[in-house]
C-alpha positions, 0 to 999 in steps of 0.5 A: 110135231107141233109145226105150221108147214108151209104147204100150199093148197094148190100145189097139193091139188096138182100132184098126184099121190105119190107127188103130194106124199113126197112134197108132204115129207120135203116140207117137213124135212125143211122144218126139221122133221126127219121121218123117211116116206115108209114113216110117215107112209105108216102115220098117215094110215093111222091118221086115216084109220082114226079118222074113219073109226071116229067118223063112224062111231056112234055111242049108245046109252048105257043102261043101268050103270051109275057113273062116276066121271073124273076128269083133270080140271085143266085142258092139255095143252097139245089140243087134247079135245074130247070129243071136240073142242066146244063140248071139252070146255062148255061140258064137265061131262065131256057128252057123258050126260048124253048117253047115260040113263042113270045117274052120273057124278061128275068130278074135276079135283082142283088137283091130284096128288099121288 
């Protein structure tokens, strides 16, 4: 949505669920996002559900397999980090160095023409 609400902490903490999911939506409809409360009911779950896979997951080296890694040389402007924003701009393997027991190339094409 791409939008700073206006949204306060503290009011956030006083209000109970459905109170926060409501002062949540009236802030959005202020900056002009029209979603019901079934909307975004339904984006928040998959927000949390993302959060939860991500905060449990572990990768495991790969045995046995070259890798040939190809990744755009610019960083999407929407904050597209993987998998975070550090390791996007200091490593070119994007932690892929980490997990892989062979050898890995890595390439970032100046650009792409299709």
């Amino acid at each position: 949505m791409g939008q700073n609400l206006k949204i306060s902490p503290k009011i956030l903490q006083s209000l109970d669920g459905d109170e926060q999911l409501s002062y949540f939506l009236e802030q959005l409809q202020k900056a002009g996002q029209m979603l019901s409360q079934t909307e975004l009911k339904r984006i928040l779950e998959v927000y949390k559900a993302n959060t939860e896979a991500s905060a449990g997951y572990l990768p495991q080296k790969i045995d046995s397999i070259p890798i040939n890694f190809f990744r755009a040389s610019e960083v999407a402007a929407l904050g597209d980090y993987l998998p975070n924003q550090a390791m996007t701009l200091e490593d070119p393997t994007w932690g892929w160095s980490q997990i892989a027991t062979q050898s890995l190339e890595c390439h970032i094409p100046e650009t792409i023409s299709l």
